[in-house]
N, C-alpha and C positions, 0 to 999 in steps of 0.2 A: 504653706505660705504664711501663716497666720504668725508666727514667728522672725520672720524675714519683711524689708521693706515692699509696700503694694506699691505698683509704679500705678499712672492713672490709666493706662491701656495698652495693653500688646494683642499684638497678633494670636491665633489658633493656627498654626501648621502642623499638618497631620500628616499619617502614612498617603493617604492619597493624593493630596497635593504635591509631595515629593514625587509621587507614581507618574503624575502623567506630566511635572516640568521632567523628569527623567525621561519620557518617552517626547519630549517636544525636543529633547538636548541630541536623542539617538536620532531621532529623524534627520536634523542637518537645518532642518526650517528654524532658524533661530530668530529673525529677524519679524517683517513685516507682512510675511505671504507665512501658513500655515494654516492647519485644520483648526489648531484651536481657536484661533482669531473668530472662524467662522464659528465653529460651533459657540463661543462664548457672546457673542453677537445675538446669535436667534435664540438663545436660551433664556438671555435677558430679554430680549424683546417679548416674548412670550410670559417670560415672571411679572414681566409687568404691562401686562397688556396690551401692548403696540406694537404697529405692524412692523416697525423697523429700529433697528440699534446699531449703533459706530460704534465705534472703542475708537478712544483715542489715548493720549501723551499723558492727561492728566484733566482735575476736572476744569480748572482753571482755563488750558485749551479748549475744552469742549463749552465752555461758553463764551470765548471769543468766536472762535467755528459758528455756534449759533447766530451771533450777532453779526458777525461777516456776511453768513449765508442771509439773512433776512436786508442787508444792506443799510446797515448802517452804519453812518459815518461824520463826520463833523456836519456840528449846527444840530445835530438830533441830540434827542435828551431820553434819559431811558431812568427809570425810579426802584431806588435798590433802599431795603432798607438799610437805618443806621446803622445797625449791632447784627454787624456780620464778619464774617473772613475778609480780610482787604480784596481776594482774590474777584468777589461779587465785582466790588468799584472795578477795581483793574481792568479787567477784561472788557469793561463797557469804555474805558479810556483807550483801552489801546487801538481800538477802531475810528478814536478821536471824538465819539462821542460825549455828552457830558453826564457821571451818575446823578443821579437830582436823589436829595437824601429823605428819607420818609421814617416817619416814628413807628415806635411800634407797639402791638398790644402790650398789654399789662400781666397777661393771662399765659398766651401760647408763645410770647418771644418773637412772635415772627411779624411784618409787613402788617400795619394798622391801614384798614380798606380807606378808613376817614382819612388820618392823614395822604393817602396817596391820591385821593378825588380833590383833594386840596393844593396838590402840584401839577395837576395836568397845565400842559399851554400846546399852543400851536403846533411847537417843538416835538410832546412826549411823542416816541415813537413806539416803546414795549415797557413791560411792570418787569420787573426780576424780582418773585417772592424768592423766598430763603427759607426752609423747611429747618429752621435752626433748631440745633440738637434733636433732633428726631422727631419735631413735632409738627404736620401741617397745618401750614398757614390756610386762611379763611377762602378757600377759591371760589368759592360762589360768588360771594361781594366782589371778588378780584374778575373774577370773568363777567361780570355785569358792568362792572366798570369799561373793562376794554372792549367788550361790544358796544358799550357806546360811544366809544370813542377813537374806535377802528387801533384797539393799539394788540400788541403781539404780550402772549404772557410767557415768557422764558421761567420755569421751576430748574430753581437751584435745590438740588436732589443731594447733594455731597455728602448730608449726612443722614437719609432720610429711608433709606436704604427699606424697603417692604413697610413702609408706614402708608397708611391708608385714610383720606378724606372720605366720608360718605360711601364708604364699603369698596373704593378706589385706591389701587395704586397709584401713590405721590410718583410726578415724574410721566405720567399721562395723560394728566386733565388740562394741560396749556396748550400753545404752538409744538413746544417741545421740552423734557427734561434735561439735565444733566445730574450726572453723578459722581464721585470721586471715590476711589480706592485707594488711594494712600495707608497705608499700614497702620494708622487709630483707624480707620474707619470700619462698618460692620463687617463687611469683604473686604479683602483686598487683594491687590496684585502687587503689593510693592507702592508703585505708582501707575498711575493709569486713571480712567475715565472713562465714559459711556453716556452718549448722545441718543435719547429716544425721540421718538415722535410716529404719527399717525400720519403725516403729511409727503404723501411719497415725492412731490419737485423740490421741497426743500430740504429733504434726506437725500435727493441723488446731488442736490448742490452743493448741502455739507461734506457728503464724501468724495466728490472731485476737490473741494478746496484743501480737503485733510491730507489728500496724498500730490501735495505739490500743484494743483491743478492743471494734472498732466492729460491733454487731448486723449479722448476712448478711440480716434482713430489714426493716430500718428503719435506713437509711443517716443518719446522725451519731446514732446513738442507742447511749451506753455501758451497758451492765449492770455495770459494773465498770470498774479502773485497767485502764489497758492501759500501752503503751509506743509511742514512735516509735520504733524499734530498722529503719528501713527503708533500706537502698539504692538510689542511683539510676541510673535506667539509664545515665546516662555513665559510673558506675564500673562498670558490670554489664558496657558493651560492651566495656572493657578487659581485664573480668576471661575475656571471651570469647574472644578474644585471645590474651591469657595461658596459658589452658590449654590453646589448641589447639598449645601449645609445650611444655607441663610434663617430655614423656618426652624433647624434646631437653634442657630446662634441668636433669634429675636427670641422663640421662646425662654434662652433662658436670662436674656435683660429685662425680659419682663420679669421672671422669677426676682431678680436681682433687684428691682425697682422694687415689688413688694415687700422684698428685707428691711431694705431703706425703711418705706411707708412705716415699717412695724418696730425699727428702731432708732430712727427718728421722731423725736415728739413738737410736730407740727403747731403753733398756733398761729395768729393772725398777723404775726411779725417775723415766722421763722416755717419757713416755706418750702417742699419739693414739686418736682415736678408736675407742674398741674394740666390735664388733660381734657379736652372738650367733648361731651358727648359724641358729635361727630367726626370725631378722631380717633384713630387706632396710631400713639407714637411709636419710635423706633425704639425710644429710651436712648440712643448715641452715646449722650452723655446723661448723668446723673446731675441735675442744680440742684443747688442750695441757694436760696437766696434768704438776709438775714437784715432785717429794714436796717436795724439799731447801729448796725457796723456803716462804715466809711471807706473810701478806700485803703489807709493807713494803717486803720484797724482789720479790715477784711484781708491784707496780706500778712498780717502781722498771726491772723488766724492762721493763716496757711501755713508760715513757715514752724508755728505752736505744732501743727500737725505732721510738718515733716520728720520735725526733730521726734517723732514718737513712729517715724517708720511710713509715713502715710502721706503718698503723693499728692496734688491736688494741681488743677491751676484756674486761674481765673477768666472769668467771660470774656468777651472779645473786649477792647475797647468800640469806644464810637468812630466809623469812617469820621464825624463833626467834629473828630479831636486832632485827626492826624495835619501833618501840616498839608499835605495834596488835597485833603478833601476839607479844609478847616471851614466851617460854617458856625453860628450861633447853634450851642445845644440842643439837642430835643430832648426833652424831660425826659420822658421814660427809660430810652433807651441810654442816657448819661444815668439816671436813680440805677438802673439795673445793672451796666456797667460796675458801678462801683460796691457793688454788694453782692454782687452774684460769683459761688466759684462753681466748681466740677469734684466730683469726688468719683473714685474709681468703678471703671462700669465693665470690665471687661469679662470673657468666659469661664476662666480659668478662678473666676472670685468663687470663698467656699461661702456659706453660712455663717461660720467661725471670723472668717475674714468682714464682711461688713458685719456682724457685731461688736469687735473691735475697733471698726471705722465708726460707727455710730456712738459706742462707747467714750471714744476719744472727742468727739466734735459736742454730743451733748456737757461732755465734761468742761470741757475751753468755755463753751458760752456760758454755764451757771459758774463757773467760776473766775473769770477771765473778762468774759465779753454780754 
């Protein structure tokens, strides 16, 4: 590859992946009933230590599901931070609720404990941290916060995939995780998602609402809206697959993150990924963040980087900037926004390959930027 364009992430499909969607295609179970469903359910639940796992549509469903099943709905306020995937706000909108927007560390990217003890009101009903780019957010302060204040902690897992708080898999230490498989992400299924949690009434209430909220004793009979939020087994047997790989595919973004470290030259204005002792990240993605750039200039970097072969994109914007969720800025997350991109994190990167990524981006800033 070192000669050819590095996109910023693709998939690993293997012989065994192909092995057992072939045997999900021979069975005839192609749909929403299948072994692998199951088995990809309890595997997950177990990798990451909880009693119970969904699968669903995507991750996006799986945290509406969540918010559904906890009940809530207009006039409730739920606090997601700034600089996430829209899909965070979304999914708190579509049950009519309002996202209330929270800044965020400076450090880990994710959910600032102060900023969020500074928007509780009568209203908040749950926190939605955001484990962004593979790093957990702070849950100690986060679950000290909502036991006192009786609120529900929903971990947005999407990209967080075997990242660990205080020797814990992310995705178990709230009410409940979610997680996203979408094709960048560590696993995938294509598309698809995964609802944990340790709470078994509100696991059998996310899974009646998933499958249409159809009566357990009078089959096509609704008492209520449900959702099709369901996966199938040919994504399930992939994602079966997938995870029986997960500890090789982290090990080697860590591998991958250390390249960076080593050809990247860090100072106090030119920045990777930074890590908290009580964290173990995913690495998701690869940051760079680079003070002295701007937004103008920090694209202007990127597309420097295309033209030499080498993908890249940029941090999320601020939910504070879009026009649904427009609010007055929050520093951080607007400073980071505008200076932070992604550089390629995926399996199949060699040595040779991020030395050339490392190569080319120290080159642009002493000469350029």
């Amino acid at each position: 590859m070192s000669d050819s364009f590095i996109p910023i992430s693709k998939p690993l499909i293997g012989p065994r992946e192909k092995q057992l969607v072939l045997d999900a295609l021979d069975s005839g179970w192609v749909s929403s009933i299948g072994k692998y469903i199951d088995e990809f359910e309890t595997s997950f639940a177990r990798y990451c230590g909880t009693e119970y796992a969904l699968a669903v549509s995507n991750g996006t469903t799986g945290l509406h599901l969540a918010l559904v099943a906890l009940g809530l709905g207009p006039g409730d306020e739920v606090i997601v931070p700034d600089l996430t995937f829209v899909a965070t706000a979304n999914a708190v909108s579509y049950t009519g609720a309002t996202p209330i927007l929270a800044d965020i560390d400076v450090d880990t990217l994710c959910i600032d404990p102060a900023s969020v003890k500074s928007l509780i009101t009568k209203r908040t009903k749950a926190i939605i941290p955001v484990h962004l780019y593979g790093h957990p957010a702070d849950m100690d302060a986060l679950a000290e916060i909502g036991e006192a204040h009786g609120l529900d902690i929903i971990e947005d897992a999407a990209e967080a995939h075997g990242a660990e708080y205080r020797g814990r898999k992310v995705g178990s230490l709230g009410k409940c995780g979610v997680f996203s498989f979408y094709g960048n992400k560590i696993i995938t299924t294509g598309e698809g998602g995964m609802l944990i949690t340790n709470d078994r009434k509100f696991y059998e209430r996310a899974r009646r609402l998933r499958d249409h909220a159809m009566s357990t004793e009078r089959r096509y009979f609704h008492e209520e809206r449900g959702f099709n939020y369901r996966i199938t087994n040919l994504q399930a047997a992939l994602g079966v697959a997938q995870l029986e790989r997960i500890e090789e595919f982290l090990l080697r973004r860590r591998e991958i993150m250390d390249w960076y470290n080593a050809g990247i030259a860090a100072t106090d204005g030119v920045r990777l990924n930074r890590v908290k002792n009580w964290a173990k990240s995913a690495f998701w993605m690869v940051c760079l963040e680079v003070d002295r750039l701007d937004e103008p200039r920090r694209d202007a970097l990127m597309r420097s980087l295309r033209a030499r072969g080498i993908d890249t994109r940029p941090y999320f914007y601020p939910l504070s900037s879009m026009p649904m969720y427009r609010q007055a800025a929050l520093p951080v997350a607007e400073r980071k926004s505008r200076t932070g991109l992604n550089l390629p994190s995926f399996y199949d990167l060699t040595r040779k390959d991020v030395e050339r990524i490392c190569g080319a981006v120290n080159e642009l800033l002493v000469e350029t930027y």
